[in-house]
N, C-alpha and C positions, 0 to 999 in steps of 0.2 A: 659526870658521875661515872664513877668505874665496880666496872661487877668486879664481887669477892667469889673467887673459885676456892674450895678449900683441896690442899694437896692432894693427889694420890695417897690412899692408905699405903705403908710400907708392907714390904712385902713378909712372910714368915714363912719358914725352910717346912718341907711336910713334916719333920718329927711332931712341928710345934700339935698339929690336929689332931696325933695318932691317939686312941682311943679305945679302950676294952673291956667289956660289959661282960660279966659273968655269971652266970646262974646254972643252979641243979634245975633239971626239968622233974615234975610230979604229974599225979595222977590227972590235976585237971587240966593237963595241958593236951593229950592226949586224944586220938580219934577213932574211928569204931574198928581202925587195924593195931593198933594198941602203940603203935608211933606216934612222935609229935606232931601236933596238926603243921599245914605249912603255915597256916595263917598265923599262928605263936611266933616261927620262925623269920616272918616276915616282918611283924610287930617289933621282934628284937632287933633285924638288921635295919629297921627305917629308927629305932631308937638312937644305936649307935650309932650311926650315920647321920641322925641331926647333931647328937652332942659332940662328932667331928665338925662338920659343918659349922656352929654358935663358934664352938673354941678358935674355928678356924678365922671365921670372918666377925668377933668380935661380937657379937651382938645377934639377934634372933635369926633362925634360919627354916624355912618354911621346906615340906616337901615336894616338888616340882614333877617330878617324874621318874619311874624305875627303871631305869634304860631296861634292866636286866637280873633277874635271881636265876641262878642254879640251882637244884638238890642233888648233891651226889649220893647222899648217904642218908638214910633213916635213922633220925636221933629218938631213944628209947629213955621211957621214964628213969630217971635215978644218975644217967650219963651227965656230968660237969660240963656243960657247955660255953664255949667262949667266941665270941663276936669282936673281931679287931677292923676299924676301920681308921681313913685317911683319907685327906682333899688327894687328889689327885693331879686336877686341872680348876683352875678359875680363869672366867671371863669376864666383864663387868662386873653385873651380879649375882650370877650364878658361877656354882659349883660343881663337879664328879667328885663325888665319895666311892671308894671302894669299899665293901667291906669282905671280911672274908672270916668265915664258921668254923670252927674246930671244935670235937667233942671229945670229951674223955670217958671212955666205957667204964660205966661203976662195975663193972665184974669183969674189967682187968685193967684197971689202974694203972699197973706198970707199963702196960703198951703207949705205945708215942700216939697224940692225941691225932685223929684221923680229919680229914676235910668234911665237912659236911652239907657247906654252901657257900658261893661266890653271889655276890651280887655288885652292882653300878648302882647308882644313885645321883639325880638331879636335886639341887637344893639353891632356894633362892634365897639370897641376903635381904629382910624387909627390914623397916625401920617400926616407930612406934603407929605409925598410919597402918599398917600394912603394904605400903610402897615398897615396888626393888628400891634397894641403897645399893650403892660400891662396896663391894669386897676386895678383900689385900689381895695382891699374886702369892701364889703357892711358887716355893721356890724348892725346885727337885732338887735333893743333896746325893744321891747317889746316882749308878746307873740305871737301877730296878726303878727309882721315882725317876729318873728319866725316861726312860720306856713306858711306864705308867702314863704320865703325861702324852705323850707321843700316841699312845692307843686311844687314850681319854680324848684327844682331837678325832680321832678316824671315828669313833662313836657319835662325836656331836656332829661332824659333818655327815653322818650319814640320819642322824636323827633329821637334821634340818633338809636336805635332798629328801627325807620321807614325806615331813609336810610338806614340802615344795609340789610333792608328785602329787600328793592327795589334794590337794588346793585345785593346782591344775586340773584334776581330773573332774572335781565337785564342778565346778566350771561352766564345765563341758558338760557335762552330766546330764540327761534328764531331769526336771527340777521336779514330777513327778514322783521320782524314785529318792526313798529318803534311807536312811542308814551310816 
């Protein structure tokens, strides 16, 4: 009797992922300094960065972990905001999503739209169990998806040297001392 392996999924270039979610903010998005709450902002870019993530590896894609959000900018009621994300890096079956926030001031329109937030994104490809399944490789087509990739690795090995450290340390630890 011989085991059936089925193929490696093929692989897709990052255009195939890239993805842009768009909305006016209003009043009940807002918080007691009259700016978007972050937590709004945070809902949008784990949004868009699943519906990269699904497009990406075919099928459902669970949220894993936020390496990282930035705010650079205070997004204000009535501003057009737009959340553009991409795979980055795949490993088995997990993902790095970039995403990245751009808003457009409703009272100045004609200015070029301003950064508002960067974020990273962990995303894991499950099946209908909730099992990790295999994801396709992300294939960088340019030099910026090349470099993407390339950082998206220095992120996870330091993510994984982070549990490594905290592992060893629980360890060692006082079993006393919980936290």
């Amino acid at each position: 009797m011989t085991e059936q392996f089925s193929p490696p999924p093929a692989g897709k270039p990052t255009s195939y992922s890239r993805v842009t979610l768009s909305r006016i903010m209003t009043a009940v998005d807002v918080n007691l300094y009259g700016t978007v709450h972050g937590g709004v902002l945070m809902k949008f870019v784990d949004d868009v960065a699943g519906a990269s993530a699904a497009r990406h590896s075919g099928g459902t894609a669970v949220t894993a972990a936020i390496d990282e959000i930035v705010f650079a900018e205070p997004v204000r009621v009535g501003d057009l905001v737009h959340a553009h994300a991409q795979v980055n890096w795949t490993g088995q079956t997990s993902m790095e999503v970039g995403v990245r926030v751009v808003a457009e001031r409703w009272d100045s329109a004609e200015d070029d739209p301003i950064l508002v937030a960067t974020a990273y994104l962990v995303f894991v490809g499950v099946d209908v169990a909730g099992n990790p399944r295999p994801v396709r490789p992300v294939l960088p087509q340019t030099a910026e998806d090349e470099r993407r990739f390339r950082e998206a690795e220095i992120r996870r090995a330091h993510r994984l040297a982070k549990r490594k450290a905290i592992q060893a340390h629980r360890s060692t630890a006082d079993p006393s001392v919980t936290g």
